[in-house]
C-alpha positions as CSV (number, residue, x, y, z in Angstrom):
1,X,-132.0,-5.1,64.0
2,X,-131.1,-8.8,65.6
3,X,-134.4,-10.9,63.8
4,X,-134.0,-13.1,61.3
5,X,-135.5,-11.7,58.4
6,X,-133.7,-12.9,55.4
7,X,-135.5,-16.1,53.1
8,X,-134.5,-19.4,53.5
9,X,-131.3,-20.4,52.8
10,X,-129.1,-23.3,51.6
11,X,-125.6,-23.5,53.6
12,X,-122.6,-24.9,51.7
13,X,-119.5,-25.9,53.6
14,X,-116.2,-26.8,52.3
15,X,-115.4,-29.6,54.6
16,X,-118.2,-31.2,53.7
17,X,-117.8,-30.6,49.8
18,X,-115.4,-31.4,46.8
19,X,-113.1,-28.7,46.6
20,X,-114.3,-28.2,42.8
21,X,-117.9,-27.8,43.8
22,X,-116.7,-25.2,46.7
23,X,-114.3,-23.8,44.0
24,X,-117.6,-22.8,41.9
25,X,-119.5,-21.5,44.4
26,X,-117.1,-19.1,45.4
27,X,-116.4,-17.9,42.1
28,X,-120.3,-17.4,42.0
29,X,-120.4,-15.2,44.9
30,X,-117.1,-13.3,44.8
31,X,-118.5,-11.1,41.7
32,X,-117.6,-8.9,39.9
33,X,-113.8,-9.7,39.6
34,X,-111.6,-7.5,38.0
35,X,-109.4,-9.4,35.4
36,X,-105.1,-9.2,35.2
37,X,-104.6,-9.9,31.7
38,X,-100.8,-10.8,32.6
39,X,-98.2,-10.7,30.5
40,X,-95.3,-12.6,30.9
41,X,-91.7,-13.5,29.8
42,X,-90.3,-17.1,29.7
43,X,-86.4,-17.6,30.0
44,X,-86.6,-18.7,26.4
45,X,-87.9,-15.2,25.1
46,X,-91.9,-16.5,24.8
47,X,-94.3,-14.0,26.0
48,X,-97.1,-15.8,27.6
49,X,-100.7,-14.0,27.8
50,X,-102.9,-15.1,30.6
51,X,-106.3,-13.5,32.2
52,X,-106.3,-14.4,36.0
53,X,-109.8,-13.0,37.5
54,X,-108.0,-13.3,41.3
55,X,-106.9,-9.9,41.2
56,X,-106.9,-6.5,43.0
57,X,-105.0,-3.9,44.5
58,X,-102.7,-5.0,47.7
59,X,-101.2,-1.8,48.8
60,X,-101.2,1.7,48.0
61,X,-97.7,3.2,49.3
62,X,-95.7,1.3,47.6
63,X,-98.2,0.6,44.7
64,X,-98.7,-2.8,44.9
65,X,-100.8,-5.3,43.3
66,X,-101.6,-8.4,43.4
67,X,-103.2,-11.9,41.0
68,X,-103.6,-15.7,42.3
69,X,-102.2,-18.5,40.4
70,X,-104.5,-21.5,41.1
71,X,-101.5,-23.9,40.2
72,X,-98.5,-23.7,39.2
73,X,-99.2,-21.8,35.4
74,X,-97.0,-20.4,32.8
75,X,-97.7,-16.8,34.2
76,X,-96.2,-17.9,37.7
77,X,-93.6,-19.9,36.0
78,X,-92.2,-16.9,34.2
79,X,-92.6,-14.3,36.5
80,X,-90.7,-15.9,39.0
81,X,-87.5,-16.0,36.4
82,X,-87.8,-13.0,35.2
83,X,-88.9,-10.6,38.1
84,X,-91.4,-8.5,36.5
85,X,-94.5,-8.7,34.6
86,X,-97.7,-6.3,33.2
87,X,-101.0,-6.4,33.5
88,X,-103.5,-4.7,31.2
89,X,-106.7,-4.2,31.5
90,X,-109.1,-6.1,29.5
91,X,-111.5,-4.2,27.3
92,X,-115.0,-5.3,26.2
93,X,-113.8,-5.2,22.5
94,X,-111.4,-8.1,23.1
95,X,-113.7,-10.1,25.0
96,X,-113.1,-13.3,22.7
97,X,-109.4,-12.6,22.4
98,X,-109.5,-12.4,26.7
99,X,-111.3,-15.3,26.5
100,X,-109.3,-17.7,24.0
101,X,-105.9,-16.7,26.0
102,X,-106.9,-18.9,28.7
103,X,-106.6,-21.6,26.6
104,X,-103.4,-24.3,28.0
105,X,-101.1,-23.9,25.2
106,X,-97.7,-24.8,25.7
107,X,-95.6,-22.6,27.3
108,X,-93.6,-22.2,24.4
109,X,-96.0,-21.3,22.3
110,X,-97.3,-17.5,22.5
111,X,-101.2,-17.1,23.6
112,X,-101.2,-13.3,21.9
113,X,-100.1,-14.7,18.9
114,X,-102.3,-17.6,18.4
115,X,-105.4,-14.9,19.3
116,X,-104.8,-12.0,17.1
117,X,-103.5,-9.8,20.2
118,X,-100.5,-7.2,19.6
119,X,-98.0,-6.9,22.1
120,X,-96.0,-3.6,22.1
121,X,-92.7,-3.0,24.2
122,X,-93.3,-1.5,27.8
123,X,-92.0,1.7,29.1
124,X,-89.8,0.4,32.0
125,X,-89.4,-3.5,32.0
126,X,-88.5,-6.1,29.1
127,X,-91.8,-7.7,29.2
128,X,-94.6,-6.3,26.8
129,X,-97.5,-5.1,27.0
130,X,-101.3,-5.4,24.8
131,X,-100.9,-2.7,22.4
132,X,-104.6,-2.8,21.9
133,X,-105.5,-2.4,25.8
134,X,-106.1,1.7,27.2
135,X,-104.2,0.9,30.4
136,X,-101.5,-1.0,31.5
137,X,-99.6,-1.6,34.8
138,X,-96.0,-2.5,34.5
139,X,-94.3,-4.7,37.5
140,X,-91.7,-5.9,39.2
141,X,-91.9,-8.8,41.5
142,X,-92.2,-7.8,45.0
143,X,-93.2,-11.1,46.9
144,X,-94.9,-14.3,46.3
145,X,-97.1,-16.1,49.0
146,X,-98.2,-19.8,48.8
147,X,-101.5,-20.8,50.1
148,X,-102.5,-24.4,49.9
149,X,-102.9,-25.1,45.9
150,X,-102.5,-21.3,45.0
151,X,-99.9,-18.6,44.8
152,X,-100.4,-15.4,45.2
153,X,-98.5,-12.8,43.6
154,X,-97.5,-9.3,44.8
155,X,-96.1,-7.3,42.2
156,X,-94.9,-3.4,42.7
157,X,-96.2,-1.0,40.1
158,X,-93.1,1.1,38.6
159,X,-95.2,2.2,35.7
160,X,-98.8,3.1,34.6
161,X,-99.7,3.9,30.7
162,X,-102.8,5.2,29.6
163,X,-104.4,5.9,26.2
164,X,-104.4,9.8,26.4
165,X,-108.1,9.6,24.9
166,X,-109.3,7.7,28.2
167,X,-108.1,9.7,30.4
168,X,-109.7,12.9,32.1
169,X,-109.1,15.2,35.1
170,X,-106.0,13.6,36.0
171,X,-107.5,9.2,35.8
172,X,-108.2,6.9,33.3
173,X,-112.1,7.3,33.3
174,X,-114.5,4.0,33.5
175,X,-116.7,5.0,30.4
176,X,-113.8,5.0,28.3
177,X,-112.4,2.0,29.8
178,X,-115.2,-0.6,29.3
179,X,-113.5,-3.6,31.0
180,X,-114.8,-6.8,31.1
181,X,-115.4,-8.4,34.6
182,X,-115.9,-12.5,35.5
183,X,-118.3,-13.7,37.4
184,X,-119.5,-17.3,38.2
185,X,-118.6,-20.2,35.9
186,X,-119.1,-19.3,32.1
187,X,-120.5,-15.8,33.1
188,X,-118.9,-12.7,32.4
189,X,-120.1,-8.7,32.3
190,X,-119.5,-5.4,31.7
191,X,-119.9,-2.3,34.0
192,X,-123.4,-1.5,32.6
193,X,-124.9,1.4,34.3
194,X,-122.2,3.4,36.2
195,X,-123.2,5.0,39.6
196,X,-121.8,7.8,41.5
197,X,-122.3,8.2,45.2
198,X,-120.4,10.6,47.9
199,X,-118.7,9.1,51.3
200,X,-120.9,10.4,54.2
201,X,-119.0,12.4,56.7
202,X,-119.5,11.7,60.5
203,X,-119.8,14.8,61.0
204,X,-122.8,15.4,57.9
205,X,-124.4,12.2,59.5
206,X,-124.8,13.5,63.1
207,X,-125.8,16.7,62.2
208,X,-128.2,15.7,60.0
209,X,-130.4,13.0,61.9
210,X,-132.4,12.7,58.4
211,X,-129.8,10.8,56.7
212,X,-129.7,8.4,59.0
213,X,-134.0,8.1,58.9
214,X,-133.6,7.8,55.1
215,X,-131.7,5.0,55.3
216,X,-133.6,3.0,57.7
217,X,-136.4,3.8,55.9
218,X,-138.0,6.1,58.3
Protein backbone atom coordinates (compact mmCIF):
# COMPACT_ATOMS: atom_id res chain seq x y z
CA UNK A 1 0.00 0.00 0.00
CA UNK A 2 2.18 3.13 -1.56
CA UNK A 3 -1.05 5.91 -2.08
CA UNK A 4 -1.51 8.59 -0.03
CA UNK A 5 -4.51 8.00 1.81
CA UNK A 6 -4.15 9.75 5.11
CA UNK A 7 -6.24 13.51 5.62
CA UNK A 8 -4.56 16.52 5.24
CA UNK A 9 -1.95 17.47 7.25
CA UNK A 10 -0.05 20.31 8.90
CA UNK A 11 3.88 19.80 8.98
CA UNK A 12 5.82 21.36 11.87
CA UNK A 13 9.60 21.64 11.59
CA UNK A 14 12.04 22.60 14.29
CA UNK A 15 14.27 24.71 12.25
CA UNK A 16 11.79 26.64 11.33
CA UNK A 17 10.17 27.02 14.93
CA UNK A 18 10.88 28.29 18.56
CA UNK A 19 12.32 25.55 20.36
CA UNK A 20 9.33 26.08 23.04
CA UNK A 21 6.65 25.72 20.39
CA UNK A 22 8.60 22.42 19.07
CA UNK A 23 9.12 21.51 22.77
CA UNK A 24 5.07 21.26 23.08
CA UNK A 25 4.47 19.58 20.15
CA UNK A 26 6.48 16.84 20.89
CA UNK A 27 5.25 16.37 24.30
CA UNK A 28 1.82 16.19 22.44
CA UNK A 29 2.66 13.44 20.34
CA UNK A 30 5.16 11.32 22.39
CA UNK A 31 2.06 10.05 24.70
CA UNK A 32 1.53 8.28 27.03
CA UNK A 33 4.82 8.87 29.09
CA UNK A 34 5.56 6.96 31.86
CA UNK A 35 6.52 9.17 34.88
CA UNK A 36 10.09 8.69 37.31
CA UNK A 37 8.94 10.21 40.39
CA UNK A 38 12.83 10.54 41.37
CA UNK A 39 14.03 10.77 44.49
CA UNK A 40 17.08 12.25 45.32
CA UNK A 41 19.78 13.12 47.96
CA UNK A 42 21.67 16.55 48.10
CA UNK A 43 25.18 16.62 49.75
CA UNK A 44 23.56 18.60 52.53
CA UNK A 45 21.14 15.58 53.57
CA UNK A 46 17.81 17.24 51.60
CA UNK A 47 15.89 14.75 49.74
CA UNK A 48 14.58 16.27 46.65
CA UNK A 49 11.23 14.77 44.94
CA UNK A 50 10.85 15.32 41.28
CA UNK A 51 8.44 13.67 38.48
CA UNK A 52 10.41 13.68 35.12
CA UNK A 53 7.85 12.23 32.36
CA UNK A 54 11.29 11.49 29.93
CA UNK A 55 11.52 8.10 31.13
CA UNK A 56 11.75 4.44 30.22
CA UNK A 57 13.69 1.35 30.34
CA UNK A 58 17.32 1.56 28.60
CA UNK A 59 18.58 -1.99 28.97
CA UNK A 60 17.50 -5.13 30.26
CA UNK A 61 20.92 -7.23 31.18
CA UNK A 62 22.15 -5.12 33.30
CA UNK A 63 18.78 -3.55 34.39
CA UNK A 64 18.97 -0.27 33.40
CA UNK A 65 16.89 2.67 33.30
CA UNK A 66 16.89 5.77 32.26
CA UNK A 67 14.98 9.77 32.87
CA UNK A 68 16.00 13.26 30.94
CA UNK A 69 16.76 16.23 32.77
CA UNK A 70 15.70 19.18 30.52
CA UNK A 71 18.35 21.51 32.40
CA UNK A 72 20.34 21.26 34.81
CA UNK A 73 17.58 20.46 38.01
CA UNK A 74 17.98 19.50 41.52
CA UNK A 75 17.34 15.72 40.64
CA UNK A 76 20.51 15.92 38.24
CA UNK A 77 22.38 17.97 40.65
CA UNK A 78 22.11 15.39 43.41
CA UNK A 79 22.38 12.35 41.70
CA UNK A 80 25.56 13.23 40.26
CA UNK A 81 27.01 13.67 44.08
CA UNK A 82 25.65 11.03 45.46
CA UNK A 83 25.66 8.12 42.83
CA UNK A 84 22.30 6.73 43.25
CA UNK A 85 18.81 7.53 43.23
CA UNK A 86 14.90 5.79 43.21
CA UNK A 87 12.28 6.13 41.20
CA UNK A 88 8.70 5.19 42.20
CA UNK A 89 5.98 4.86 40.46
CA UNK A 90 3.34 7.39 40.62
CA UNK A 91 -0.16 6.25 41.56
CA UNK A 92 -3.42 7.80 40.51
CA UNK A 93 -4.21 8.50 44.32
CA UNK A 94 -1.28 10.97 44.48
CA UNK A 95 -1.95 12.63 41.39
CA UNK A 96 -2.02 16.24 43.08
CA UNK A 97 0.94 15.41 45.38
CA UNK A 98 2.84 14.19 41.66
CA UNK A 99 1.79 17.20 40.46
CA UNK A 100 2.69 19.92 43.18
CA UNK A 101 6.36 18.23 43.40
CA UNK A 102 7.30 19.81 40.24
CA UNK A 103 7.02 22.93 41.77
CA UNK A 104 10.90 24.89 41.67
CA UNK A 105 11.46 25.02 45.37
CA UNK A 106 14.76 25.56 46.48
CA UNK A 107 16.94 22.84 46.58
CA UNK A 108 17.24 23.00 50.13
CA UNK A 109 14.03 22.76 50.79
CA UNK A 110 12.26 19.14 50.56
CA UNK A 111 9.40 18.86 47.72
CA UNK A 112 7.91 15.55 49.82
CA UNK A 113 7.61 17.50 52.71
CA UNK A 114 6.07 20.65 51.53
CA UNK A 115 3.36 18.04 49.62
CA UNK A 116 2.28 15.68 52.26
CA UNK A 117 4.43 12.71 50.69
CA UNK A 118 6.25 10.17 53.14
CA UNK A 119 9.52 9.09 52.34
CA UNK A 120 10.63 5.72 53.93
CA UNK A 121 14.35 4.38 53.89
CA UNK A 122 15.31 2.14 50.79
CA UNK A 123 16.46 -1.40 50.87
CA UNK A 124 19.91 -0.95 49.38
CA UNK A 125 21.00 2.70 48.91
CA UNK A 126 20.85 5.92 51.36
CA UNK A 127 18.37 7.69 49.30
CA UNK A 128 14.60 7.10 50.18
CA UNK A 129 11.93 6.07 48.76
CA UNK A 130 7.64 7.18 48.63
CA UNK A 131 6.39 5.10 51.33
CA UNK A 132 2.94 5.68 49.87
CA UNK A 133 3.97 4.43 46.12
CA UNK A 134 3.38 0.20 45.36
CA UNK A 135 6.72 -0.01 43.50
CA UNK A 136 9.88 1.41 43.60
CA UNK A 137 13.25 1.07 41.70
CA UNK A 138 16.32 1.68 43.58
CA UNK A 139 19.65 2.94 41.53
CA UNK A 140 22.85 3.54 41.26
CA UNK A 141 24.39 5.86 38.71
CA UNK A 142 25.55 4.04 35.80
CA UNK A 143 26.27 6.88 33.14
CA UNK A 144 25.06 10.28 32.21
CA UNK A 145 24.86 11.49 28.53
CA UNK A 146 24.49 15.21 27.56
CA UNK A 147 22.40 16.13 24.60
CA UNK A 148 22.17 19.78 23.64
CA UNK A 149 20.04 21.43 26.72
CA UNK A 150 19.26 17.97 28.32
CA UNK A 151 20.90 15.11 30.26
CA UNK A 152 20.09 12.03 30.20
CA UNK A 153 20.46 9.74 32.92
CA UNK A 154 21.23 5.94 33.05
CA UNK A 155 20.79 4.57 36.20
CA UNK A 156 21.38 0.52 37.14
CA UNK A 157 18.53 -1.07 38.95
CA UNK A 158 20.08 -2.94 42.22
CA UNK A 159 16.72 -3.16 43.75
CA UNK A 160 12.95 -3.49 43.08
CA UNK A 161 10.17 -3.35 46.03
CA UNK A 162 6.77 -4.05 45.56
CA UNK A 163 3.64 -3.85 47.77
CA UNK A 164 2.95 -7.67 48.24
CA UNK A 165 -0.87 -6.78 47.63
CA UNK A 166 -0.01 -5.62 43.93
CA UNK A 167 1.75 -8.20 43.00
CA UNK A 168 0.55 -11.58 41.20
CA UNK A 169 2.08 -14.54 39.42
CA UNK A 170 5.48 -13.46 39.91
CA UNK A 171 4.94 -9.06 38.65
CA UNK A 172 3.51 -6.17 39.98
CA UNK A 173 0.06 -6.28 38.08
CA UNK A 174 -1.21 -2.91 36.17
CA UNK A 175 -4.74 -2.98 37.83
CA UNK A 176 -3.36 -2.76 41.06
CA UNK A 177 -0.81 -0.30 40.08
CA UNK A 178 -3.02 2.60 38.57
CA UNK A 179 -0.19 4.92 37.56
CA UNK A 180 -0.65 8.09 36.25
CA UNK A 181 0.86 8.93 32.68
CA UNK A 182 1.58 12.70 30.97
CA UNK A 183 0.61 13.61 27.97
CA UNK A 184 0.69 16.93 26.12
CA UNK A 185 0.83 20.23 28.05
CA UNK A 186 -1.52 20.36 31.11
CA UNK A 187 -2.94 16.82 30.13
CA UNK A 188 -2.49 13.82 32.08
CA UNK A 189 -4.21 10.10 32.22
CA UNK A 190 -4.62 6.99 33.56
CA UNK A 191 -4.48 3.48 31.98
CA UNK A 192 -8.28 3.35 31.53
CA UNK A 193 -9.27 0.17 29.76
CA UNK A 194 -6.43 -2.40 29.89
CA UNK A 195 -5.98 -4.69 26.71
CA UNK A 196 -4.41 -7.90 26.30
CA UNK A 197 -3.10 -9.13 23.01
CA UNK A 198 -0.65 -12.22 22.10
CA UNK A 199 2.69 -11.71 19.83
CA UNK A 200 1.94 -13.51 16.45
CA UNK A 201 4.44 -16.23 15.62
CA UNK A 202 5.86 -16.42 12.08
CA UNK A 203 5.34 -19.46 11.98
CA UNK A 204 1.20 -19.12 13.21
CA UNK A 205 1.17 -16.27 10.57
CA UNK A 206 2.30 -18.31 7.50
CA UNK A 207 0.38 -21.17 8.28
CA UNK A 208 -2.57 -19.45 8.75
CA UNK A 209 -2.97 -17.09 5.61
CA UNK A 210 -6.37 -15.86 7.47
CA UNK A 211 -4.50 -13.78 9.89
CA UNK A 212 -2.93 -12.03 7.61
CA UNK A 213 -6.60 -11.38 5.49
CA UNK A 214 -7.99 -10.22 8.86
CA UNK A 215 -5.84 -7.75 9.16
CA UNK A 216 -5.85 -6.24 5.85
CA UNK A 217 -9.34 -6.29 6.06
CA UNK A 218 -9.98 -8.97 3.59
Amino acid sequence: MTEQSSPPRVSFDPAEMETSAFYRVLNSVVVPRPIAWVCSRSAEGVHNLAPHSFYTVACVDPPVVQFTSVGRKDSLRNVEDSGEFTISLTPEALFEQVNATATDFPPDQSEAEHTGVTLEPSDRIATMRVAQSPVTLECVLHATLRLGDSTVVFGRVVHVSAWDSVVRDGRPRIEQLQPLARLGGNEWSTIGEVKEIRRIPYRSWSEDPAIGDRLRGG
